[in-house]
Steps between C-alpha positions, in 0.01 A plus 500: 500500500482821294228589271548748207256687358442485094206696352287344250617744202886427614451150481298491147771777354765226615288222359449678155852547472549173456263406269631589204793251594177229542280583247560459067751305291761364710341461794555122541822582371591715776299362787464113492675318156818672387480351188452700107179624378339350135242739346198451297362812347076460422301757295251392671227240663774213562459158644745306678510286218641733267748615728615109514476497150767776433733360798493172322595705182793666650636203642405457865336216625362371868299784462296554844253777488259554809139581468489770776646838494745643646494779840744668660448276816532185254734614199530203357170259586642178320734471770232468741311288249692295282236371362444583155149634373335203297395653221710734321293605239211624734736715711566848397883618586540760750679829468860462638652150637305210408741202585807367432723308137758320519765558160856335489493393828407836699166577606343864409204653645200561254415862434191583305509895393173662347 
């Protein structure tokens, strides 16, 4: 067996070269779901609620939005739990994906932009 040697600056330059292809808009888009982005533009202090609200408004429905937020190790969290927060009302939406709409038969992910 042959070991190679990577230094720790090679290996975060490598890493951080990649993460603008993980990190923002898109990224569920481009790393787990495939599927077209929905977005919800807040002026402000917005909860998950209101972001239902305005789906509902614009035509999508089986509207799953997830109370955690999303990482770069865990893009999009509803996927690892589909379990929808409770209590809409209470949650405050995050910055960037915060779940997914379905419209016309196609589902979209949920983008929130402040």
């Amino acid at each position: 067996m042959r070991f190679v040697h990577v230094s720790a600056a090679a290996l975060f330059a490598a890493l951080a070269g990649m993460a603008p292809a993980m990190a923002g808009e898109g990224t569920c888009n481009a790393v787990i779901c495939n599927i077209p982005d929905v977005h919800i533009h807040a002026n402000g202090v917005m909860s998950q609620a209101d972001v239902a609200k305005q789906l509902k408004q614009m035509g999508y429905t089986n509207i799953r939005l997830s109370p955690y937020s999303p990482t770069t190790v865990v893009p999009c969290p509803q996927l690892s739990h589909p379990t929808p927060t409770s209590d809409l009302a209470k949650t405050p939406a995050h910055r960037g994906w915060n779940g997914t709409a379905e419209k016309n038969g196609d589902t979209a992910n949920v983008y929130v932009d402040f």
